[in-house]
LOTOR-562528 format. One line per 8 residues: number of its first residue (from 1); their letters; for each residue x negated, y negated, z of N, C-alpha, C. Coordinates in steps of 0.05 Angstrom, whole numbers. Example, Ala and Ser with C-alpha at 12.3 -4.5 7.8 and 13.67 -1.06 7.14 Angstrom:
BEGIN
1	AS	-264 114 156 -246 90 156 -264 66 156  -257 45 142 -273 21 143 -258 -1 157
// end
This chain:
BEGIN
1	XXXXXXXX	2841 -2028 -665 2870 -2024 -670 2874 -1998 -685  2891 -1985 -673 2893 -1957 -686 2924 -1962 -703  2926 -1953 -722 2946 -1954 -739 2957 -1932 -741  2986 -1916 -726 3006 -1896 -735 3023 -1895 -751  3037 -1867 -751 3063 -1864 -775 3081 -1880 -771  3088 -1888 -753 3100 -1913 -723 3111 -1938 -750  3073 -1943 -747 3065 -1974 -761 3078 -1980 -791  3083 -1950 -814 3080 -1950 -832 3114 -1953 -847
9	XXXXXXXX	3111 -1971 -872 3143 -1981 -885 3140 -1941 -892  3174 -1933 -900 3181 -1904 -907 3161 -1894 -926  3167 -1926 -949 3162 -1922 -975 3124 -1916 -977  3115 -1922 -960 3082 -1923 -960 3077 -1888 -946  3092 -1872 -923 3093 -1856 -918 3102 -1827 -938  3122 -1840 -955 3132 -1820 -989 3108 -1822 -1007  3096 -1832 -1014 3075 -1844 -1024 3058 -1817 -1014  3046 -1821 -994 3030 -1809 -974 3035 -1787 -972
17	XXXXXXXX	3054 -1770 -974 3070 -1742 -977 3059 -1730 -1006  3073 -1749 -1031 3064 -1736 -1054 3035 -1742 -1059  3023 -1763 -1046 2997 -1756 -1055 2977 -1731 -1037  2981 -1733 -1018 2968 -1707 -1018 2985 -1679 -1028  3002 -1677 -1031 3010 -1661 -1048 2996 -1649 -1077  3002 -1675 -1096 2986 -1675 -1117 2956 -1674 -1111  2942 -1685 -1090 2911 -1676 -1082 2908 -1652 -1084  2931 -1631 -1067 2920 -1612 -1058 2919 -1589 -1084
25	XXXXXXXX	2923 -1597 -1110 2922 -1576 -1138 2900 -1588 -1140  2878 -1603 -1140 2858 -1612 -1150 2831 -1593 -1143  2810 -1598 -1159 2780 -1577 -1144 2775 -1591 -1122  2761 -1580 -1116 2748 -1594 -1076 2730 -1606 -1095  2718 -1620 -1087 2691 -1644 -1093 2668 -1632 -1088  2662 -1635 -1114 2628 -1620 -1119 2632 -1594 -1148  2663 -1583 -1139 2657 -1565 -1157 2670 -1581 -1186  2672 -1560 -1196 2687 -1574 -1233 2709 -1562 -1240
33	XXXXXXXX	2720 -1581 -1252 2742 -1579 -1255 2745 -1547 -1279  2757 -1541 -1283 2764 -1521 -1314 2768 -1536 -1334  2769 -1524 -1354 2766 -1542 -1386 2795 -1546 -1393  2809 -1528 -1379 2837 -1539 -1374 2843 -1562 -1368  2836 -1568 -1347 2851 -1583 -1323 2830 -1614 -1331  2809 -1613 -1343 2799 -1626 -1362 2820 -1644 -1389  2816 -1629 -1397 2833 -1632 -1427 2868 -1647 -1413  2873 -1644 -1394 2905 -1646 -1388 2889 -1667 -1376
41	XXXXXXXX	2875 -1684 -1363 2870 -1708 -1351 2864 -1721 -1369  2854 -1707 -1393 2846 -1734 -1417 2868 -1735 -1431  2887 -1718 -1429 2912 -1723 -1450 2930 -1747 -1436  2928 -1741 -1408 2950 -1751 -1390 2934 -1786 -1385  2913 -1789 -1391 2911 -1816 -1387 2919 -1843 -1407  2917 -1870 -1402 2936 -1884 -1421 2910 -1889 -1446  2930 -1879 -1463 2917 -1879 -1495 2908 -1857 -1510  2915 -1834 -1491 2908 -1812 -1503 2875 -1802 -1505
49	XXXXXXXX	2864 -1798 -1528 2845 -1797 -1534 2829 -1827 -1552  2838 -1842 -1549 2831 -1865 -1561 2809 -1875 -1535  2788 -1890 -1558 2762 -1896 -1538 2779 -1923 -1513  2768 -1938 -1488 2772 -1945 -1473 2758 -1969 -1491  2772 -1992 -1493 2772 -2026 -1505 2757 -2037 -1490  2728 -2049 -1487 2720 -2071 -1465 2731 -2096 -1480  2744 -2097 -1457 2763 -2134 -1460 2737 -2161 -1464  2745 -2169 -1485 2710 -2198 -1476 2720 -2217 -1462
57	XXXXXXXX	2738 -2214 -1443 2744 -2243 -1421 2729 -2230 -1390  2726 -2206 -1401 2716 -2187 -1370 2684 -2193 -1358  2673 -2201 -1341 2644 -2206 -1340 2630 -2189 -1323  2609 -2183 -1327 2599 -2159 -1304 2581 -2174 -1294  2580 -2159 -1270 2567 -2167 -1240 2555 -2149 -1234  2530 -2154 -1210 2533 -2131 -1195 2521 -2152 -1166  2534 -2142 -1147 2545 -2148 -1124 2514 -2128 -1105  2523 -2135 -1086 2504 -2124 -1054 2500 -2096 -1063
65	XXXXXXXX	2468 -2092 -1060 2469 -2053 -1070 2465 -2055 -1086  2461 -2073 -1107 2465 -2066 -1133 2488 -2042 -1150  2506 -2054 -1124 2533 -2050 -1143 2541 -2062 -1168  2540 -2037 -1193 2557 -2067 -1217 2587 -2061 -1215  2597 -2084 -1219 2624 -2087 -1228 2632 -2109 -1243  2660 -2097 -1261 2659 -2115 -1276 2692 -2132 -1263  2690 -2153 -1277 2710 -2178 -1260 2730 -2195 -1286  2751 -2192 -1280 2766 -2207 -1298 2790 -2223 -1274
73	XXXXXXXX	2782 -2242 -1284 2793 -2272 -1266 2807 -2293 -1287  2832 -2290 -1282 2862 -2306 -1295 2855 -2338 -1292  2870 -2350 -1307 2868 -2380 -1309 2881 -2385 -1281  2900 -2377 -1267 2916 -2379 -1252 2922 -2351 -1228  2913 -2351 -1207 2902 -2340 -1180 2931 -2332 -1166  2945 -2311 -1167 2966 -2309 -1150 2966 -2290 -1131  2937 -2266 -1127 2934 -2244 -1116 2906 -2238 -1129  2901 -2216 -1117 2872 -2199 -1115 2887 -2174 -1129
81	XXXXXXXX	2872 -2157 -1136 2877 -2126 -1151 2853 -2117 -1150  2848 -2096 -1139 2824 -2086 -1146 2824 -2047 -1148  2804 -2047 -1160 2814 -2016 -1172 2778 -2007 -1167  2780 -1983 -1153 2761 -1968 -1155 2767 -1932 -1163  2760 -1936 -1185 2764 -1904 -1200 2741 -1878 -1183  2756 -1860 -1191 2739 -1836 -1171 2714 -1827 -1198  2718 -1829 -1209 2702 -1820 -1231 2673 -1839 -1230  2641 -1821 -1243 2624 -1828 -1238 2616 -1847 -1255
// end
């Protein structure tokens, strides 16, 4: 099944516009960023410069591959979320 612009709600296609947009100021992959463009991704993320909290309800895994990941699962199940960050 091939999936077109056809297939797609506006709002997922606007989406799709600014993000490659915003992609396209970024380094290509492999090289590094500047100490600029550094420093403005650590300002711009949530908390500033404050260290990142490991939550203790969160449990790590590691999955096929010896993928780890870590998993935080609600008393109560209404959806999936899952987040894979670009960072190493």
């Amino acid at each position: 099944m091939t999936i077109t612009d056809e297939d797609c709600l506006p709002e997922t296609l606007g989406f799709n516009e600014q993000f490659e947009a915003a992609a396209a100021s970024r380094p290509a992959r492999g090289q590094a960023p500047s100490a600029a463009t550094l420093a403005l991704l650590r300002r711009n993320r949530l908390g500033g410069d404050t260290p990142p909290v490991r939550l203790p309800h969160g449990q790590d895994r590691v999955v096929e591959g010896a993928v780890k990941v870590r998993v935080f699962v609600p008393d109560h199940v209404d959806g999936v979320y899952l987040h894979v960050h670009g960072g190493g």
